[in-house]
N, C-alpha and C positions, 0 to 999 in steps of 0.2 A: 964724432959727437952726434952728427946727424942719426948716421945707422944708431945709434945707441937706443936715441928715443925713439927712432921705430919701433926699436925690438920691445921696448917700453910700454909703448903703444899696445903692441900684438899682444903682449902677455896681459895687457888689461881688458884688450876685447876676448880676446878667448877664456880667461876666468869668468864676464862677464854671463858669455854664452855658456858655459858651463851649468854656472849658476840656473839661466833660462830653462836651458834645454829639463837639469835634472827638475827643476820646481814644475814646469809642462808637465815630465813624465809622470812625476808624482801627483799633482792632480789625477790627470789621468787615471792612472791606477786607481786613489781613492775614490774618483768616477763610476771606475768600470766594477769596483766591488761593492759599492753602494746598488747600481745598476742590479746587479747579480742576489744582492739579498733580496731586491724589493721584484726580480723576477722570479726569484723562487717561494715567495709569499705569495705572488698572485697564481703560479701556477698547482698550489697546496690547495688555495682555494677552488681555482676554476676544475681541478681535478676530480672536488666534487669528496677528496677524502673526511672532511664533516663537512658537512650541510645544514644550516639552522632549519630544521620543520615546523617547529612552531615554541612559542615560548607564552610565558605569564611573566612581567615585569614586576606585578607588585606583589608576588607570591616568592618570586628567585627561579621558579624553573624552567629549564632549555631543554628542548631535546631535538638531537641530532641525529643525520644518518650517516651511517659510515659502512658505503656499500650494503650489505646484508644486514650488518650489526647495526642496533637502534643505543645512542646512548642519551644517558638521562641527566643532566644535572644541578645540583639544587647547592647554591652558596657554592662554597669554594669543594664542594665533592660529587664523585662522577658514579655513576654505576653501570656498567656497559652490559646488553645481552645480544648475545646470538643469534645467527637464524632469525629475524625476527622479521627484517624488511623483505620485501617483493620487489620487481622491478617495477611494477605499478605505482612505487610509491607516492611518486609527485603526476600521477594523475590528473587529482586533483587535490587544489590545498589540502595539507593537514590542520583539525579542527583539534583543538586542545582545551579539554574541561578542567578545570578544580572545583569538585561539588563533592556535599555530602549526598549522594546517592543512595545508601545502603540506611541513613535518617538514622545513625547510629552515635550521632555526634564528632564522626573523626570525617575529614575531607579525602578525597578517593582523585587520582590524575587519569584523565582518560584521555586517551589521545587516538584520532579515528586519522588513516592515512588509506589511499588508492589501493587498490588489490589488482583486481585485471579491468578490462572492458569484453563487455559480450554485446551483440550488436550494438555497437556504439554509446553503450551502456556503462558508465562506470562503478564498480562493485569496491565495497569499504571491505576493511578491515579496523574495530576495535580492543586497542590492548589498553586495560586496565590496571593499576599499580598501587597496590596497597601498604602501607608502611606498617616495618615489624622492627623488635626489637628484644634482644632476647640477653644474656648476661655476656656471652662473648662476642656478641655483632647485634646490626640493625642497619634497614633496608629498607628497600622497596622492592615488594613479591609482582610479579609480573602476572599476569593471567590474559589470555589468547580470546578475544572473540571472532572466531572469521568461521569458514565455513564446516569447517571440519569438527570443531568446540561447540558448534551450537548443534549441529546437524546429530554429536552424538549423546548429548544432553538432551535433545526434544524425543530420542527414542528411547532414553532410557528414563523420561518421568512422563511422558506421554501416551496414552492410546489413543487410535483413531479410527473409527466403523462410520462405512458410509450404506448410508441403505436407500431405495427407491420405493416411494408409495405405490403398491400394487395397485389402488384403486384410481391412479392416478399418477402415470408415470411420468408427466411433466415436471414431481418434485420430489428432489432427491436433499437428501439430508445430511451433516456431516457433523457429527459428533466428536467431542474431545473429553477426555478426563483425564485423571492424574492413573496412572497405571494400579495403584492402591485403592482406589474404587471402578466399581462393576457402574456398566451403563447398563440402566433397563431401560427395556421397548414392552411398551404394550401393545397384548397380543392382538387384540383387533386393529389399532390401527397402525401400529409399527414404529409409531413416533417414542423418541428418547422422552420418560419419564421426569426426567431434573432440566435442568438449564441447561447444558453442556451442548445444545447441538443449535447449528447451523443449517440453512437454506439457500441450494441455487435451481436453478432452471436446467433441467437435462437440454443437451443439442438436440437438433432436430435433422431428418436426414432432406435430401431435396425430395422429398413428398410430404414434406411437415410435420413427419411424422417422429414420437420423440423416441430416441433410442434407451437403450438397455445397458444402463449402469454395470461397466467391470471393474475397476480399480483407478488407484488414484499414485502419483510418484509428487516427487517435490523438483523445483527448479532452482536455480544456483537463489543462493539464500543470501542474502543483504542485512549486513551490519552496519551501524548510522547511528549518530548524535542528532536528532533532529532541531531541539531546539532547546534550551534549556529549561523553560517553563514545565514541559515534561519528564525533566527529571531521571530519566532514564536510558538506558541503552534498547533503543530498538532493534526490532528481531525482524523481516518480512520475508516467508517462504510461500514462493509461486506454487499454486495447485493443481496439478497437469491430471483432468480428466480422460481417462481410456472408455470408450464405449466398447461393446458384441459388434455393431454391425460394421464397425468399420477401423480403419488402423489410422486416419488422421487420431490427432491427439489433442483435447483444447483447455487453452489456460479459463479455467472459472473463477478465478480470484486465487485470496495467498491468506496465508495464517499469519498473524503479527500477534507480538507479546512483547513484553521487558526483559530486560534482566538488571538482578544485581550479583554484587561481588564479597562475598563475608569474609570478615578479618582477614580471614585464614588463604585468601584471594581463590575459594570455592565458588565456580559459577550456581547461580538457583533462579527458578523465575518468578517474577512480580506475580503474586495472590490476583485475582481477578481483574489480569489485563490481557488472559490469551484472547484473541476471536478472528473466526473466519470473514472474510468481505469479499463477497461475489461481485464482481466487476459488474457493470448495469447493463449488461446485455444477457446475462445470466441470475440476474437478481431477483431473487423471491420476498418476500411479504414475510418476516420470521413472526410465525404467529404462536402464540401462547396455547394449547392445547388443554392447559388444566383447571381453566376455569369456562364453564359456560358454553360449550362448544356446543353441544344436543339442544339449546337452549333453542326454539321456535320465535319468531319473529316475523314481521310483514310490515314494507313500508311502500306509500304509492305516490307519485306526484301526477294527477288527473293535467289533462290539456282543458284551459277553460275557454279553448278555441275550437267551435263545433265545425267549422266548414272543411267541406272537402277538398282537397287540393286538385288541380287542374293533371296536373303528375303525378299518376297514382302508384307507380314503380318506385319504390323506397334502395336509394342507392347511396344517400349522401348523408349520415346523422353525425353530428360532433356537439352534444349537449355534457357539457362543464358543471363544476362547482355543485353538485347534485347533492342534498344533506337527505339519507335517510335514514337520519336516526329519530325522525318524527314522523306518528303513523301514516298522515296523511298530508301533502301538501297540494295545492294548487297556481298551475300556469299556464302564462298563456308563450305555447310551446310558436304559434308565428309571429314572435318578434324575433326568433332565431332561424338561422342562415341554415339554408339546407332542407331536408325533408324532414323534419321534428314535426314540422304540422300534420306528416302524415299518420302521425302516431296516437290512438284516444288515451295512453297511459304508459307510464312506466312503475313496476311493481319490482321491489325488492327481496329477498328475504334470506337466512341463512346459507341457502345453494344455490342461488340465482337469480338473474334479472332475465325479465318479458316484457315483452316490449309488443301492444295491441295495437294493431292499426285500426285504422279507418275503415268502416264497410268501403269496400271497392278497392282496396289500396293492398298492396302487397311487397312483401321482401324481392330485392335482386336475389336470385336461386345458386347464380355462379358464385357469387358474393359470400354466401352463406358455406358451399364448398372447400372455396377456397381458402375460410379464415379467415374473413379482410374483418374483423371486429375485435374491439378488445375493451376489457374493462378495468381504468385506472384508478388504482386507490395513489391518495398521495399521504404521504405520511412526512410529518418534521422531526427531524433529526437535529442535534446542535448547530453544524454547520450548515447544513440546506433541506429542502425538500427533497424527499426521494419520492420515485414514481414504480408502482408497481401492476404490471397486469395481470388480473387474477383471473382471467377467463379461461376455459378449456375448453371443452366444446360444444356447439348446438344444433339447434333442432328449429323447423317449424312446425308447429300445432295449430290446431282452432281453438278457439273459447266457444262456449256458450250460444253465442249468436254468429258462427259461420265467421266469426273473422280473425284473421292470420294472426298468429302469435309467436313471435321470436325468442325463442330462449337460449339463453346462453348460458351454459354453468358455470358455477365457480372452480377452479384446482384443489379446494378443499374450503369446509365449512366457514363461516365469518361472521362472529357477533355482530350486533349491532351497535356499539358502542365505535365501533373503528370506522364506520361506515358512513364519516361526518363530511368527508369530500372524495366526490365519488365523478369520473368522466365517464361516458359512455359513446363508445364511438362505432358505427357500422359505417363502412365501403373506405376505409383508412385505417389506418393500424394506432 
């Protein structure tokens, strides 16, 4: 009886443990395959096979990179294209527009992502996506801005002649027009006829002396969304200056323009947004040629301070804010710092400022040599002041009565109308 319920016993622990062990195992299992779906979600993800790059929530659209391939999609449909991404892609963020750009009344997806880096530089790429729709489909038409699309688009609506003023080879010019019109130059002074051209500053070699315009190439070209107020896809191609005397090569600014994208997702450029921008170590004064250039003019500000100076070596001038657009003015030139006192005048006019001293008093001669003078026109711009020096080179003379006169030319002629803030500076630059 005893052994009976043992055996009784055993067979109720060992069913008991049965029960355990399989319900353990089964856990388990549904454990370890829960485990297993939610590691193969995370490793889809961190594999990087889509990647969200940027999205609009209140519009519906994503776009994704998948390796090479860029997909796009809006509501519950997807449209995938090719070739499309760099490894540069996440760079840096990608920038995602919906605007009407083209002001056509339909909204345009522009989406700017990373291209490469060139000295620690990072360079865009924008693709554009126009929506079509025809009787047996409808889309979104892809269209490529990077360097290759634009670079062959600006050579086949653009020309480009660069010339240097013979009489004056401190300023070289850079003309643009559309390939369907002729840029004229007239013949006496070489300057482009219409609006179409540009100014910078030729290099100078280590004797100061300014070199001999050969040709021009472009630099890696940058595509960008700047901001949306403008509306636009930006264009900025660097301007790589070659002179004759030498084989360095120097950046003098960059051409920038727009673009848009027509239905048809045809690139074109924005009507009067091309222009050149000379960095400010090569920046010139873009002066207007076709009105009033020969026109004669003379302005003087007298010192209404007679006394001689104790130092009569003229080495130190920095006289600001100078308006001569009025014939004559008068000052008294020793309330200012520096040798001004040593000067009985400063006289303006079309090609030049002179600069009279003092009987007894005279220019530093090394000074004069070497260039140390320059003369600033400042001119306002939307965003700031720009500073230009229009001096090129001089001379000392006498006047009249035996005393020294400094003159300094202009790089090319200058109404009187522009000449409302004017610096003058000798033995500084």
């Amino acid at each position: 009886m005893k052994r009976n319920f043992l055996n009784i016993i055993l067979v109720i622990v060992l069913a008991a443990l049965s029960v355990f062990v399989g319900y353990h195992i089964s856990q388990k299992t549904n454990s370890a395959e829960g485990e297993t779906t939610a590691t193969k979600q995370a490793v889809t993800e961190k594999e990087g096979e889509r990647i969200l790059l940027a999205e609009d929530k209140d519009r519906d659209f994503r776009f994704y990179g998948v390796g090479s391939k860029l997909v796009l999609v809006h509501s519950d449909r997807e449209f995938e294209y090719d070739d499309v991404l760099s490894a540069g892609v996440n760079l840096d963020k990608p920038v995602l527009w919906v605007l009407d750009v083209n002001r056509d009344g339909t909204e345009e997806l522009l989406l700017q992502v990373g291209e490469t880096t060139v000295n620690d530089e990072v360079y865009h790429s924008v693709y554009g996506f126009t929506y079509y729709s025809t009787d047996s489909s409808d889309g979104y038409k892809i269209t490529a801005m990077n360097e290759s699309s634009v670079s062959n688009l600006f050579d086949r609506l653009i020309q480009v002649q660069m010339t240097q003023d013979e009489s004056c080879p401190k300023n070289c010019l850079f003309a643009m027009s559309s390939v369907y019109d002729a840029i004229k130059f007239n013949r006496e002074t070489g300057i482009p006829e219409d609006n179409y051209y540009y100014m910078f500053k030729a290099a100078q070699d280590k004797d100061g002396k300014y070199m001999t315009l050969l040709n021009w190439n472009r630099d890696k070209v940058e595509c960008k969304l700047p901001d949306k107020k403008s509306n636009r896809v930006e264009i900025v191609i660097p301007v790589i200056i070659s002179y004759k005397e030498t084989k360095e090569t120097h950046n003098a600014g960059y051409i920038t323009f727009g673009l848009y994208i027509t239905p048809d997702g045809t690139l074109g450029i924005l009507g009067k947004s091309m222009e050149f921008v000379a960095y400010k170590e090569y920046g010139l004064y873009k002066y207007n040629f076709k009105d009033g250039e020969d026109k004669a003019w003379k302005s003087t500000v007298n010192n209404s301070n007679s006394t001689i100076p104790r130092d009569k070596v003229i080495d130190f001038i920095q006289y600001n804010d100078i308006d001569f657009t009025a014939e004559v003015v008068t000052d008294n030139f020793a309330r200012h710092d520096g040798d001004l006192n040593a000067l009985a005048s400063i006289t303006a006019d079309e090609n030049c400022i002179r600069l009279t001293a003092k009987p007894g008093c005279s220019f530093s001669k090394s000074l004069v040599e070497n260039s140390q003078y320059s003369i600033n026109l400042y001119s306002n711009s939307e965003n700031a002041v720009n500073t230009f020096d229009i001096s090129y080179t001089s001379s000392i003379e006498e006047d009249g009565d035996g005393n020294e006169v400094l003159r300094i030319n202009y790089d090319k002629k200058y109404r009187q109308s522009v000449m409302k803030q004017i610096a003058v500076n000798f033995g500084v630059k």
